[in-house]
N, C-alpha and C positions, 0 to 999 in steps of 0.2 A: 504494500500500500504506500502511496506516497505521501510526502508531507501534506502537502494542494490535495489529497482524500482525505487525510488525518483531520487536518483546519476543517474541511465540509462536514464530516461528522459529527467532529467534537462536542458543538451542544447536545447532542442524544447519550453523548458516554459519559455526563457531567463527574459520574460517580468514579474513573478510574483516570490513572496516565494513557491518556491516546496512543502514545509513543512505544506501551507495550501491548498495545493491540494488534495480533496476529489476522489477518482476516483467515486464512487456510485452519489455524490451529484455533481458532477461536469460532468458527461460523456459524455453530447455532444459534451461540450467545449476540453474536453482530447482529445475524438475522430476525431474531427473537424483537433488539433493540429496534433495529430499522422499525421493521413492519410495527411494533406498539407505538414509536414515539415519532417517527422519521417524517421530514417536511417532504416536499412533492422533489426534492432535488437529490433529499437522502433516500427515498425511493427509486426512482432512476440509477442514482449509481447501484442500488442493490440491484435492477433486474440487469443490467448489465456485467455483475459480477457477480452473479451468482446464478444454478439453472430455476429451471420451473420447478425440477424434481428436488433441490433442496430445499428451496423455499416453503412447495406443500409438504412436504414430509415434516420441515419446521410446524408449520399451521398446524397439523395433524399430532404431531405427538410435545408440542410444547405444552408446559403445566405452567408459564409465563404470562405468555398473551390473554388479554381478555375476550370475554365473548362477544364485545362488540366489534373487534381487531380481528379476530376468527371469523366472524358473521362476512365484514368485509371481502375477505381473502379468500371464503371459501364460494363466495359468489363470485370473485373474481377470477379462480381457477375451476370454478365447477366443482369442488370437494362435498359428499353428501356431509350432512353433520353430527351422521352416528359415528364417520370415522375421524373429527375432531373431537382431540383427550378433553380440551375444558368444556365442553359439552357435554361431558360424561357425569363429572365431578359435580357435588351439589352445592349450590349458594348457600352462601351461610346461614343458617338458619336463625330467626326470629333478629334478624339486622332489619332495623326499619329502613334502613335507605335500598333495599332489594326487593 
């Protein structure tokens, strides 16, 4: 990844040093972040670095993203949504904001 990706990122990985961010050794986690938090430009570079098949399989078995993030992506690749994991998973029970 280059510096000029590193800088484009950045505000999405506020939580770590960008500079040891692997995109190869790290790509769930990149992807997991892109697709929850990523503006239209952090998007873009993920479909271009990354395939279709990681990305859903990302959607599909992360226990990260939310179901509104899932909801998005799974309309967007066609994924049914008994094979998305946080759709499995039950909402918190008796949380008034759910």
């Amino acid at each position: 990844m280059t510096q000029e990706e590193k800088n484009l990122l950045k505000p999405i990985f506020w939580d770590i040093d960008i500079n040891n961010l692997d995109f190869e050794n790290h790509k769930k986690y990149t992807i997991e972040r892109i697709l929850q938090f990523g503006r239209s430009e952090d998007l873009r570079w993920l479909l271009k670095n990354a395939t279709d098949d990681e990305i859903i399989d990302t959607v599909k078995r992360s226990r990260n993203i939310d179901r509104k993030t899932a909801n998005l992506w799974s309309i967007h690749f066609n994924i049914a949504r008994e094979e998305i994991e946080c759709f499995r998973k039950p909402l918190i029970p008796n949380n008034p904001f759910y």
